[in-house]
C-alpha positions in Angstrom: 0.0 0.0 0.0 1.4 3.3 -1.1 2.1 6.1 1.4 -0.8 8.1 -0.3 -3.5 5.7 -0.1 -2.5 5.2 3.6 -2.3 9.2 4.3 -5.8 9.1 2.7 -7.4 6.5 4.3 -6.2 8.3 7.6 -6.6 11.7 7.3 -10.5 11.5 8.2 -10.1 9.1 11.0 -7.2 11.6 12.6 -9.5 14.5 11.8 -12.8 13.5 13.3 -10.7 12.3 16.7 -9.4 15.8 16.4 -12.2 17.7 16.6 -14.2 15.8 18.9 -11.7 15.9 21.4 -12.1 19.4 21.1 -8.5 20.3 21.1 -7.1 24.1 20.3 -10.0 25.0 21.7 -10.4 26.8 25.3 -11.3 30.4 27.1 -9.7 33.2 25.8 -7.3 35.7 27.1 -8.7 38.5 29.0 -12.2 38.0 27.9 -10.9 37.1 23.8 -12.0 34.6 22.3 -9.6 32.2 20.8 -10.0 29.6 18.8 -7.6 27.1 16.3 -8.1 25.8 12.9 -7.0 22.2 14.9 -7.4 20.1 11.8 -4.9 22.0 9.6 -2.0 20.2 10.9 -2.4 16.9 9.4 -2.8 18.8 6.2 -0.1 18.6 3.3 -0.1 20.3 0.2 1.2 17.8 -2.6 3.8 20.4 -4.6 4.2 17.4 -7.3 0.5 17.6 -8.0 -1.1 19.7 -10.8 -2.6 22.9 -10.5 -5.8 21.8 -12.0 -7.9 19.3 -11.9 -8.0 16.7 -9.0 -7.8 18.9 -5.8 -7.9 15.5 -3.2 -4.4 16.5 -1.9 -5.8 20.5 -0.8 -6.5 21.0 2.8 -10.8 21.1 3.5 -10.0 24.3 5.8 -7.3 25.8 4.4 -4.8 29.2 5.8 -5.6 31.8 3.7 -3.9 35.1 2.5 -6.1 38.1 1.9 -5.7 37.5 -1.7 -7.0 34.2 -1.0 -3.6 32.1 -2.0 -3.5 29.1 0.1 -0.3 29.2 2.5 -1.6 25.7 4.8 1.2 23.3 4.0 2.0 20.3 6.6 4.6 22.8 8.0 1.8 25.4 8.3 1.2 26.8 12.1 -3.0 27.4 12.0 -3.5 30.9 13.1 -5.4 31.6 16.3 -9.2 33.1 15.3 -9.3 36.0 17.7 -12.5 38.3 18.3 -12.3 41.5 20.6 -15.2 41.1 23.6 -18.2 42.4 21.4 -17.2 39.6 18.9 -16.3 42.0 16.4 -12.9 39.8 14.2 -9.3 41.1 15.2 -8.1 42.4 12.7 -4.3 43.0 13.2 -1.7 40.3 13.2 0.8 43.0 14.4 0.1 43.1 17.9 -2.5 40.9 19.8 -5.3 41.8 21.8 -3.2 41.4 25.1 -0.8 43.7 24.1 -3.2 46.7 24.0 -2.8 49.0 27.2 -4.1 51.9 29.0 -1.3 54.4 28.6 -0.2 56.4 31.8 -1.1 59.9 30.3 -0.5 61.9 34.1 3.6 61.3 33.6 5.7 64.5 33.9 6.4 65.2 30.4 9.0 68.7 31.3 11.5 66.5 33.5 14.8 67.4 32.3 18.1 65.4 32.9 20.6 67.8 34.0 23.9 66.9 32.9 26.3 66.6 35.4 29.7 65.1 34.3 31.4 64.4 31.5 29.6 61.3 29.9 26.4 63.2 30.4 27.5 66.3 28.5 28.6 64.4 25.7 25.4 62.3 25.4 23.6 65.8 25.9 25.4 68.1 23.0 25.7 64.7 20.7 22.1 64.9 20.6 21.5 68.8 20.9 23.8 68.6 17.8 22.3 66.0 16.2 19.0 68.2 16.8 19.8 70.7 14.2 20.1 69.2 10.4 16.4 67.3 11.3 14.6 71.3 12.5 16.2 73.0 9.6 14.5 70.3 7.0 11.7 69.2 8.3 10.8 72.3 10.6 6.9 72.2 11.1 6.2 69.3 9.1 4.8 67.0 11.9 4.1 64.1 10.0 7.0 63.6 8.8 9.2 64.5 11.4 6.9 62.0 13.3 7.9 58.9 10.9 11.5 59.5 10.6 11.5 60.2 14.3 10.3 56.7 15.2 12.4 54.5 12.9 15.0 55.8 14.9 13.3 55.9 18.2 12.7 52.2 17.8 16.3 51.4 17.6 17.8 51.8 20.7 15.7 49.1 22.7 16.3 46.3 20.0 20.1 46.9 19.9 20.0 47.3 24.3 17.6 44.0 24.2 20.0 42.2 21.5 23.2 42.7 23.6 21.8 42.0 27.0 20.6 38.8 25.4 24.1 37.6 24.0 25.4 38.5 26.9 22.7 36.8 29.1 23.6 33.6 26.8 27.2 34.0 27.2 27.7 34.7 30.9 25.0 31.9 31.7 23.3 34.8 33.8 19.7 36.5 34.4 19.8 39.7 32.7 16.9 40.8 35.6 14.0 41.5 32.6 15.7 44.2 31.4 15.8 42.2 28.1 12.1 42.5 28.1 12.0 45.8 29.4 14.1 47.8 26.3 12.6 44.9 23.4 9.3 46.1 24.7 10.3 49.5 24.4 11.6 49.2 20.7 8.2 47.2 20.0 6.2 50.3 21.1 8.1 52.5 19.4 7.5 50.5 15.9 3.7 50.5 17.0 4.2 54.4 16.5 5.4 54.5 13.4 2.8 51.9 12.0 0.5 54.3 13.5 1.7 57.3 11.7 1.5 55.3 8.4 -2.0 54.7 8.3 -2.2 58.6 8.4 0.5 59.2 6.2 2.9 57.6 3.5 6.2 58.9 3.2 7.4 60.4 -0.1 10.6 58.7 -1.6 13.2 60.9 -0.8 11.7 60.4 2.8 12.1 56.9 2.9 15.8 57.2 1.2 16.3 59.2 4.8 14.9 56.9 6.9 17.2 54.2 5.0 20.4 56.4 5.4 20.1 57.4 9.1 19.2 53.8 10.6 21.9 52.4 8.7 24.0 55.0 10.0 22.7 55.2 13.7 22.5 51.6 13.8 26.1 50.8 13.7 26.9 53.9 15.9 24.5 52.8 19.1 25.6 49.5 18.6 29.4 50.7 18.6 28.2 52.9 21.7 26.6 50.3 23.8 29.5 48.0 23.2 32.1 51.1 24.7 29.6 52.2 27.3 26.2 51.3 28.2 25.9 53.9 30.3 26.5 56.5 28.0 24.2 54.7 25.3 21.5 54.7 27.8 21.6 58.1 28.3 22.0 59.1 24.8 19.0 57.8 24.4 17.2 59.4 27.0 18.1 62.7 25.9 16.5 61.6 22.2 13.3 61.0 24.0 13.5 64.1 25.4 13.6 65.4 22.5 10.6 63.6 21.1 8.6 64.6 23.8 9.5 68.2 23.0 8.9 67.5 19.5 5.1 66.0 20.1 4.2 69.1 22.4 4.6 71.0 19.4 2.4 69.2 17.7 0.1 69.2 20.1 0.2 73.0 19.7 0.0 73.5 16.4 -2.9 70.8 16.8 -5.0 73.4 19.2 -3.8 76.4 17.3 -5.8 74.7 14.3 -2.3 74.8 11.8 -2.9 70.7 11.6 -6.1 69.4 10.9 -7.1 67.3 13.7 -8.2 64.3 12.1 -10.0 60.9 13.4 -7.8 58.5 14.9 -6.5 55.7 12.5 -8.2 52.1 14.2 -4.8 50.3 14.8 -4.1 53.3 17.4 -7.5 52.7 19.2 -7.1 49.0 19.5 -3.4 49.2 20.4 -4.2 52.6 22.9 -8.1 51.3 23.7 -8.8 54.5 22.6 -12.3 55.8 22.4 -13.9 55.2 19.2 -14.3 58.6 18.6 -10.3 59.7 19.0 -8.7 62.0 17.1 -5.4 62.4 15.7 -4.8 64.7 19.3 -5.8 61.9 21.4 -3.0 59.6 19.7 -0.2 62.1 19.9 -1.2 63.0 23.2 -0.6 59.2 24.2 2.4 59.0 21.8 4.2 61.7 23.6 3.3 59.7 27.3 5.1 57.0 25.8 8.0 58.9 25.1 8.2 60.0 28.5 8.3 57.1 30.2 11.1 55.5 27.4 13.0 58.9 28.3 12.5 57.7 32.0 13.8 54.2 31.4 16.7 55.3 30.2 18.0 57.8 32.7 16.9 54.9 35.2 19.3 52.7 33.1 22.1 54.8 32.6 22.2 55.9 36.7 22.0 52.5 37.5 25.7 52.1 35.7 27.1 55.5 36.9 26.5 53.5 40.3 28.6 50.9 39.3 26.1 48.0 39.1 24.8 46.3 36.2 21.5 46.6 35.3 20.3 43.2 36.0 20.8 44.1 40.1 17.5 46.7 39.9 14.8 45.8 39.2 13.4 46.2 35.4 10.8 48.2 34.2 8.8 45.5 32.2 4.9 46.9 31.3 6.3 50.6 32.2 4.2 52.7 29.7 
């Protein structure tokens, strides 16, 4: 008997046990409901067989793109059906339901790191420096100041989280959460910028800018968080400073009716639970809370090394925002 005929003869006897076993399928998380496609997994997609014709070999519930291009092979994981709690679909694969929060909007968004050494003034002028070439070309162009803004905002963390992880794996050590803490960080910073992309899409030369400057500041935070942490850390909460300084603006010229104050894009309510009738203020408003706390992070980090300690002896900021 060929291994066909047997995978056949099988496939509804391993299906039917499947289902009325009733696995992949439990409560959801926080009041979601989940739910998995549990048969897909003893599906294979014969590549050897035509594209026409007999269509035994297909999968009965098949993992669909949008287009409607089957992507189910044996090797296939079934995505989770998700629905929010008024059983309205989920619709965003980029972030789940449980990764949505309340943001702390009552943060002090005017606290200012003095600098007080050496390290601190250089990390303070590099980015006071740094400052200038990005007012003189975008100047009051929100938007886009907002988008190339956060492709470098969300750099930082991931290159702090990367690090802290070899290191973690090298040393055979804890690294206290604060892998979590700065990944989380970057990851909300990227939920920024695919906010401000529903509301905008850059132009080329934009994105030729964004291309040039990560690749650029890339290297250079990674080069600086190898050297020194410390200063890295505080680099980067001078930037958010900055950011937050940047979004009150906006935030002005968003009262003072020079941007129009739009509806809220729906990946920003979800993410933010925003109202459902938010507006373009709202989100900035939140955005700039975010900010604050990142810039608050990393003063926390950077003083923890100026101590002496490493950063895995205090505890980590996981969930701050």
């Amino acid at each position: 008997m060929s291994s066909r005929l047997i995978y056949r003869t099988l496939r509804p006897v391993l299906s039917s046990s499947v289902q009325s076993s009733g696995l992949g399928i439990g409560p959801g998380i926080r009041g979601h409901v989940i739910s998995q496609l549990h048969t897909a997994r003893f599906f294979s997609s014969d590549t050897s067989s035509p594209a026409t014709g007999n269509n035994n070999n297909q999968p009965e519930n098949p993992v669909r793109t949008v287009d409607g291009e089957v992507i189910s092979t044996y090797w296939g994981i079934p995505p989770a059906k998700i629905t929010k709690p008024d059983g309205s679909a989920w619709k965003w694969n980029c972030f789940q339901p449980w990764d949505s929060y309340k943001p702390d909007v009552s943060i002090d968004v005017t606290k200012h790191h003095k600098p007080s050494n050496f390290t601190d003034k250089f990390a303070y002028w590099t980015v006071q420096t740094l400052k200038i070439p990005v007012q003189l070309f975008f100047q009051r162009k929100h938007m886009c100041h907002a988008m190339l803004l956060e492709t470098v905002a969300a750099v930082p963390g991931m290159v702090g989280g990367m690090l802290l992880h070899l290191k973690s794996l090298r040393r055979f050590e804890h690294s206290g959460g604060w892998i979590k803490a700065l990944l989380e960080e970057a990851e909300n910073e990227r939920m920024h910028l695919m906010t401000f992309i529903e509301l905008s899409q850059p132009k080329w030369y934009e994105r030729a800018i964004v291309f040039t400057v990560q690749g650029v500041f890339f290297n250079a935070y990674f080069l600086a968080y190898i050297i020194s942490p410390k200063l890295a850390h505080r680099i980067t909460g001078y930037l958010e400073e900055e950011a937050v300084n940047s979004y009150t603006e906006f935030l002005e010229d968003i009262d003072a009716g020079k941007f129009e104050n739009s509806p809220a894009p729906a990946i920003a309510i979800d993410y933010w639970r925003l109202p459902k009738d938010a507006t373009l203020r709202d989100v900035v408003f939140v955005i700039r809370a975010d900010e604050a706390h990142h810039r608050d992070i990393n003063h926390y980090a950077s003083d923890i090394q100026f101590q002496g300690r490493e950063l895995k002896e205090a505890p980590a900021p996981i969930g701050y925002h």
